[in-house]
NUDRENKE-814249 format. One line per 10 residues: number of its first residue (from 1); their letters; for each residue x, y, z of N, C-alpha, C, O. Coordinates in steps of 0.02 Angstrom, whole numbers, plus 50000, padded with zeros to 5 digits. Example, Ala and Ser with C-alpha at 12.3 -4.5 7.8 and 13.67 -1.06 7.14 Angstrom:
2
1) as) 50660:49716:50390:50615:49775:50390:50660:49835:50390:50712:49834:50423  50642:49888:50354:50684:49947:50357:50645:50002:50394:50670:50057:50402
END
This chain:
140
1) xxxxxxxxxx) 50834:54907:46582:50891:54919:46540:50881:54981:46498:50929:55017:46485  50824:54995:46476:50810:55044:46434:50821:55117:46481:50846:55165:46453  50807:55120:46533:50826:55176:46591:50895:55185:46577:50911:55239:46552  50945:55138:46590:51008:55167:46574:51045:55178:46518:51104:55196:46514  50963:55152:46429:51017:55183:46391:50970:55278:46378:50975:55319:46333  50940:55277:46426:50922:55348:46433:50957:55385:46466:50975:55438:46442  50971:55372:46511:51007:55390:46537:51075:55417:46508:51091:55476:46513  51114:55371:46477:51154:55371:46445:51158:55436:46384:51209:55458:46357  51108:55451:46378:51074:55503:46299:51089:55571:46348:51137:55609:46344  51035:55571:46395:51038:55637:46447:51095:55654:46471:51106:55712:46486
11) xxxxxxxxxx) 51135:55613:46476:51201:55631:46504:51250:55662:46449:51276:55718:46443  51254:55598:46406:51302:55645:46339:51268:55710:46311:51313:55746:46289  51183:55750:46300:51150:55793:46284:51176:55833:46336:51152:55888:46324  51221:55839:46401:51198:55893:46451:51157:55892:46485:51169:55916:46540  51095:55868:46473:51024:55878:46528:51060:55838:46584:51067:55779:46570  51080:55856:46637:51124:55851:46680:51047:55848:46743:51059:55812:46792  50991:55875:46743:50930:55880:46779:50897:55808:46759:50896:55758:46796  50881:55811:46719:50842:55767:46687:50869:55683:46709:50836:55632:46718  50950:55696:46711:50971:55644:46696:50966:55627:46788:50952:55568:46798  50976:55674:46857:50967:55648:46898:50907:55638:46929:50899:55607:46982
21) xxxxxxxxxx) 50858:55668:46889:50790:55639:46894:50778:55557:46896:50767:55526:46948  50782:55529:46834:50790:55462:46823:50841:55402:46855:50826:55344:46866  50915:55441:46867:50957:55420:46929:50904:55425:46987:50904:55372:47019  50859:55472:47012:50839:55464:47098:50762:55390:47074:50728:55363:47117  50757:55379:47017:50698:55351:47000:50720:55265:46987:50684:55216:46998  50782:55267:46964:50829:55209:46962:50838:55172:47028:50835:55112:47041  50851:55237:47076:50889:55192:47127:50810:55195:47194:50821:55189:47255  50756:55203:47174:50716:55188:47198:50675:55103:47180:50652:55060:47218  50680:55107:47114:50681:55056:47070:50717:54997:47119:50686:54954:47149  50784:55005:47118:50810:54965:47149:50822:54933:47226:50846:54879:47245
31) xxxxxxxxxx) 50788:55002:47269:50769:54991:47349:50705:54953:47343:50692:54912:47388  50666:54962:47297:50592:54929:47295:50596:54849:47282:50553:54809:47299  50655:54835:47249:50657:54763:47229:50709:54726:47270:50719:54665:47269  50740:54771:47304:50779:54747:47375:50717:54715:47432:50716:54655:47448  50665:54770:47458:50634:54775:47487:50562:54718:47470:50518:54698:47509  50572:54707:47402:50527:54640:47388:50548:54598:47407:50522:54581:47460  50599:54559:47387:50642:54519:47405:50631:54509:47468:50598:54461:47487  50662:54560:47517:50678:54548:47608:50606:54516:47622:50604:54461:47648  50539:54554:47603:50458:54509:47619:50462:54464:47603:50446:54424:47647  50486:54433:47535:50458:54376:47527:50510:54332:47537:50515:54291:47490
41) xxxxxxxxxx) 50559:54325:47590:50606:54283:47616:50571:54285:47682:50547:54232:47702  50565:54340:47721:50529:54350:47761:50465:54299:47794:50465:54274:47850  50413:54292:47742:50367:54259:47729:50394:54191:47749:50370:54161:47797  50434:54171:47720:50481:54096:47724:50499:54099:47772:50473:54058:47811  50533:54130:47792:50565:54114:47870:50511:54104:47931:50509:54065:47980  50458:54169:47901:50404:54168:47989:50374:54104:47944:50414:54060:47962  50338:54078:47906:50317:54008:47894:50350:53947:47930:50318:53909:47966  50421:53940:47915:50433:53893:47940:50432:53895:48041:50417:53846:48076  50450:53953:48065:50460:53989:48116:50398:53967:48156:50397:53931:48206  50342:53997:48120:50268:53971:48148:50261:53895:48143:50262:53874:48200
51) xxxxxxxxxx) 50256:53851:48104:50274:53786:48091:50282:53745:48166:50254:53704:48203  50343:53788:48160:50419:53756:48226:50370:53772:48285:50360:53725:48324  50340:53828:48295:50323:53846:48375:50250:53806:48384:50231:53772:48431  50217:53822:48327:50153:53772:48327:50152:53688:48345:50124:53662:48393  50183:53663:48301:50211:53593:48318:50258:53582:48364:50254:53523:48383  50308:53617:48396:50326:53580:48447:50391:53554:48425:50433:53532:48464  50399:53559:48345:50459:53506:48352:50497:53557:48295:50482:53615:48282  50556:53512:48262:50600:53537:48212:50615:53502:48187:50630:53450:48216  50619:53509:48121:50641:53476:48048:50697:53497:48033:50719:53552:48048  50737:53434:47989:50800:53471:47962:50793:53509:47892:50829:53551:47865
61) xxxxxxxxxx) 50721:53472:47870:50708:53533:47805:50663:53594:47821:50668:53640:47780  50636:53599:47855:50611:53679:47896:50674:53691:47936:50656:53744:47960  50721:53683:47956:50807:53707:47975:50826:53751:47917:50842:53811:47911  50819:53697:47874:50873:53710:47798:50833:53784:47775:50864:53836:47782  50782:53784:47756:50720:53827:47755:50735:53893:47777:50744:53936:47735  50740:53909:47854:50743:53930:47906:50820:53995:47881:50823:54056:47872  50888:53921:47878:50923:53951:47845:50935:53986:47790:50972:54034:47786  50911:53968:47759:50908:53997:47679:50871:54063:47681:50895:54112:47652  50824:54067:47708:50805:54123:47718:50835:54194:47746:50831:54254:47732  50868:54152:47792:50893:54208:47841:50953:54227:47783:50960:54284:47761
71) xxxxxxxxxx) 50981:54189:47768:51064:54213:47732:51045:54251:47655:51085:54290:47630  50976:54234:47621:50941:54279:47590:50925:54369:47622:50939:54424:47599  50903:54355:47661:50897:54394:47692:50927:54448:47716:50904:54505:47716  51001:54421:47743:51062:54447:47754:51097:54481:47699:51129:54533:47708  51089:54449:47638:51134:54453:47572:51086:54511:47564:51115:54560:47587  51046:54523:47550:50993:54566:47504:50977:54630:47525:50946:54672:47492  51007:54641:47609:50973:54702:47638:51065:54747:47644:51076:54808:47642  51110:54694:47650:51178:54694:47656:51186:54770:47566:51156:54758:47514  51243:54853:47577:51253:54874:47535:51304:54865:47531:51342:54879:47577  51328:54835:47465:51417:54799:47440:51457:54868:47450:51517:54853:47459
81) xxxxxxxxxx) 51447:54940:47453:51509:54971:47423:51495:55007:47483:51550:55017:47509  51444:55035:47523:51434:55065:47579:51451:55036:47657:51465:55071:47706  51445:54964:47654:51433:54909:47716:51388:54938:47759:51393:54939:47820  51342:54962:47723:51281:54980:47773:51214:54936:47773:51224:54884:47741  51162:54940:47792:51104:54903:47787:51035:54943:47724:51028:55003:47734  51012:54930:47696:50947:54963:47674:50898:54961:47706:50861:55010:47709  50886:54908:47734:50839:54915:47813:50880:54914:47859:50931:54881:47864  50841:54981:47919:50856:54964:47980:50823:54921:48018:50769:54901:47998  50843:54902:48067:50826:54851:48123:50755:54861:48126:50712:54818:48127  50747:54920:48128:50668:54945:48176:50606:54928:48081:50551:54904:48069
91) xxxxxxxxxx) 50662:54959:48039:50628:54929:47955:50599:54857:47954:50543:54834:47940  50658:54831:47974:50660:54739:47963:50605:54732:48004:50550:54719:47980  50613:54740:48063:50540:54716:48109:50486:54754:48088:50436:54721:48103  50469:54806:48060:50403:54826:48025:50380:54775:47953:50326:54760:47928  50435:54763:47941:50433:54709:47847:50407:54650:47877:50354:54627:47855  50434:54625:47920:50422:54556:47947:50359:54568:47989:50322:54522:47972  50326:54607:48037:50250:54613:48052:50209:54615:47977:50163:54576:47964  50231:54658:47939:50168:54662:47879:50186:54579:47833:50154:54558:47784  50241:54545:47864:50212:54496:47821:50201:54425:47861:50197:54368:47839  50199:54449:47927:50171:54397:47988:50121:54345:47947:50126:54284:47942
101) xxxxxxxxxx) 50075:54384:47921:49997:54342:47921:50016:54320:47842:49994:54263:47835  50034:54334:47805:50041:54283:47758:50080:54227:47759:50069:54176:47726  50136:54235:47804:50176:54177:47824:50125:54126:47882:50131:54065:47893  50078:54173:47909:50044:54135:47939:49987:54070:47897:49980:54009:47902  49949:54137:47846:49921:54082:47813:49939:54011:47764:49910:53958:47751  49999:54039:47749:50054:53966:47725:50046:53920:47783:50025:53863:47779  50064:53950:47837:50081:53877:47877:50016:53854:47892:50010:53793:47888  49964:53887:47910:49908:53852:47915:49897:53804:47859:49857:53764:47882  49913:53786:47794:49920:53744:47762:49944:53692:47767:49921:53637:47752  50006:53708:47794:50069:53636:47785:50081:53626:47881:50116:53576:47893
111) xxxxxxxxxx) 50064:53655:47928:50068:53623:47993:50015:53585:48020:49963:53617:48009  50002:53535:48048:49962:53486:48073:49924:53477:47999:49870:53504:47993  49947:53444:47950:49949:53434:47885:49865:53473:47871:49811:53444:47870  49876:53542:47862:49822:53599:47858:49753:53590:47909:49705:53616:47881  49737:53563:47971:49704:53530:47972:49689:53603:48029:49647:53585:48070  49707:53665:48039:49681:53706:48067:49673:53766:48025:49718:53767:47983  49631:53820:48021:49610:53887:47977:49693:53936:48012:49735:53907:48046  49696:53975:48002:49757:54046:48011:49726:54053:48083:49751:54039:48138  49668:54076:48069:49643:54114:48130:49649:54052:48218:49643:54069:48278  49658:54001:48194:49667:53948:48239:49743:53946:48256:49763:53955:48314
121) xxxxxxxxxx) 49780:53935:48209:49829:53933:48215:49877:53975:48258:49925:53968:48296  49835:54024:48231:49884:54126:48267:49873:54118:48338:49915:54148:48372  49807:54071:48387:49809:54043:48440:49876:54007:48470:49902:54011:48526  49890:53981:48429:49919:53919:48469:49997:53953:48471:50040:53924:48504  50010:54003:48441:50099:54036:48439:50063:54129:48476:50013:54164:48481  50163:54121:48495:50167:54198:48499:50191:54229:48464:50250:54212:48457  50165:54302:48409:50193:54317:48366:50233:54380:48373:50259:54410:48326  50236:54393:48427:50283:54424:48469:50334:54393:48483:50382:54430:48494  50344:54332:48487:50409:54282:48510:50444:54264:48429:50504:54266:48415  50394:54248:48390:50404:54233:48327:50451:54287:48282:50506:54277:48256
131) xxxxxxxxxx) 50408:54346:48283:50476:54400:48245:50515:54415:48297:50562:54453:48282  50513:54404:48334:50601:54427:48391:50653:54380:48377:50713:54392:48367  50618:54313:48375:50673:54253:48347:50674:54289:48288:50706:54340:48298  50651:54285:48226:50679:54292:48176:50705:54355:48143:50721:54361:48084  50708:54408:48198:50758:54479:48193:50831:54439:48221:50883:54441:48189  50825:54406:48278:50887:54377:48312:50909:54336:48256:50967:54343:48237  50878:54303:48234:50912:54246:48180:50954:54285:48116:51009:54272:48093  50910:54335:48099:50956:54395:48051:50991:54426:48070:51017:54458:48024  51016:54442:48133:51060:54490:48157:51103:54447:48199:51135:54476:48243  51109:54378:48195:51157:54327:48233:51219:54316:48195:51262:54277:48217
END
């Protein structure tokens, strides 16, 4: 908040430079906390995702999960006044590889009630099949 009552100063002063300095620093500000967001929904989705392919089966609360994520997901990368994306496709699938293995190590927790390490787990799925479903699930 304090950025835009600077902003606000630079603009009525003239510093017309200054002031789009802090505008290109604002709206970086704000791709960065877009871009947090999309990981750590991300994370949620390949968790439950890995879960699902590991076990074999499906829950209606790893569903619900599943969903929520994705429509997070959707909402957050979605620009209201542009209708464009902040990630591209080829973005989203780079966000979702760098956060493969932490969604992995979650589920190694909570699938076969923790009873395998990550590194066991990343056996038993394809994580190649895993972010393709869940690019398809965001772009469905």
């Amino acid at each position: 908040m304090e950025e835009l009552f600077t902003l606000k100063e630079l603009l009525l002063s003239g510093n017309v430079t200054d002031a789009l300095v802090l505008v290109e620093e604002l709206t970086e500000m704000s791709k960065d906390d877009k871009l947090n967001k999309i990981f750590s929904f991300g994370k949620i989705l390949l968790l439950h995702l890995i879960k699902q392919a590991a076990e074999k089966r499906k829950t209606r609360s790893w569903d619900l999960s599943i969903a929520n994520a994705v429509k997070e997901i959707q909402r957050t990368n979605k620009r209201r006044k542009t209708k464009g994306y902040y990630l591209t496709r080829e973005e989203l699938e780079e966000t979702l590889e760098d956060a493969y293995d932490l969604g992995l190590k979650a589920a190694a927790k909570e699938a076969f009630e923790g009873k395998y390490e990550a590194k066991e787990l990343a056996e038993m799925v394809n994580k190649r099949a895993i972010i393709d479903e869940a690019i398809d699930l965001i772009y469905s």
